[in-house]
VOGU-3710 file (C-alpha; in Angstrom, 3 decimals, decimal comma):
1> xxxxxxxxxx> 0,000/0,000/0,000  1,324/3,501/-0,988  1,688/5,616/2,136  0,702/9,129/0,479  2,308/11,299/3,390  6,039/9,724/2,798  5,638/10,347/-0,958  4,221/13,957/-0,426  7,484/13,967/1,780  10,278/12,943/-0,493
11> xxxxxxxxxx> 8,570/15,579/-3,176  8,990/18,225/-0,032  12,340/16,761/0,397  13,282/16,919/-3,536  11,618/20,181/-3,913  13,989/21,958/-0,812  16,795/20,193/-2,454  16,528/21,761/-5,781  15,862/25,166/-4,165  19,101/24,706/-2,360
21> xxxxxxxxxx> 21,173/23,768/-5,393  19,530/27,068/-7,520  20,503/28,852/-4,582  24,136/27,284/-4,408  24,763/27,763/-8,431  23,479/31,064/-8,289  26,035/32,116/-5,852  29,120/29,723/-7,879  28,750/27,535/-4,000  29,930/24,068/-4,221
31> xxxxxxxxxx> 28,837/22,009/-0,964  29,538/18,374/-0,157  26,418/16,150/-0,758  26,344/15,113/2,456  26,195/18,130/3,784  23,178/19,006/2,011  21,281/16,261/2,694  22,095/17,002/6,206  20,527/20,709/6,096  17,309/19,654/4,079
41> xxxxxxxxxx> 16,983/16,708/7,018  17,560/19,589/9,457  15,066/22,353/8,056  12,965/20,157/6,552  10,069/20,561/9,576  10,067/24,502/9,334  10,424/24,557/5,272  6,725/25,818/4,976  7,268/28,588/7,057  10,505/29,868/5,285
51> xxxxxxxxxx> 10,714/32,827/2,598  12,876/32,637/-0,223  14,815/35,006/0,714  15,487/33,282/5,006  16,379/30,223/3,106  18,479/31,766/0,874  20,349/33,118/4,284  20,342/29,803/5,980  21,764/28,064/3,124  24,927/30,617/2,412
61> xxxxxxxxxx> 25,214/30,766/6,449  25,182/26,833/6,977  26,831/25,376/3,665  29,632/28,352/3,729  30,854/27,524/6,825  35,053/28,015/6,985  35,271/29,420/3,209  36,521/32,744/4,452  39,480/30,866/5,830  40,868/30,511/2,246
71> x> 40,687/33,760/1,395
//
């Protein structure tokens, strides 16, 4: 039997993740896959509530994390 709310779920899930990489190519970001699986999994229970724009910020603030060391 399909379970509707898990496949309404991995659409959420696919949906945040292709928002994330737009976001990431749009600023030339390369992030570690792992890494972005692990902020989806992480904002994935507030993702309704967030604005373009806040996830935009949480995004560059979580998957830029040491890159101004190398500069």
């Amino acid at each position: 039997m399909l379970n509707i709310s898990s496949a309404f779920e991995g659409s959420k899930d696919a949906m945040l993740k292709n928002q994330i990489e737009e976001i990431l190519k749009r600023h030339g970001i390369k992030a570690q896959k792992i890494h972005i699986e692990r902020l989806i999994k992480n904002i994935e229970p507030i993702s309704e509530a967030l604005t373009p724009v806040l996830l935009e910020s949480i995004v560059l603030e979580n998957l830029t994390i040491g890159e101004s060391y190398f500069f």
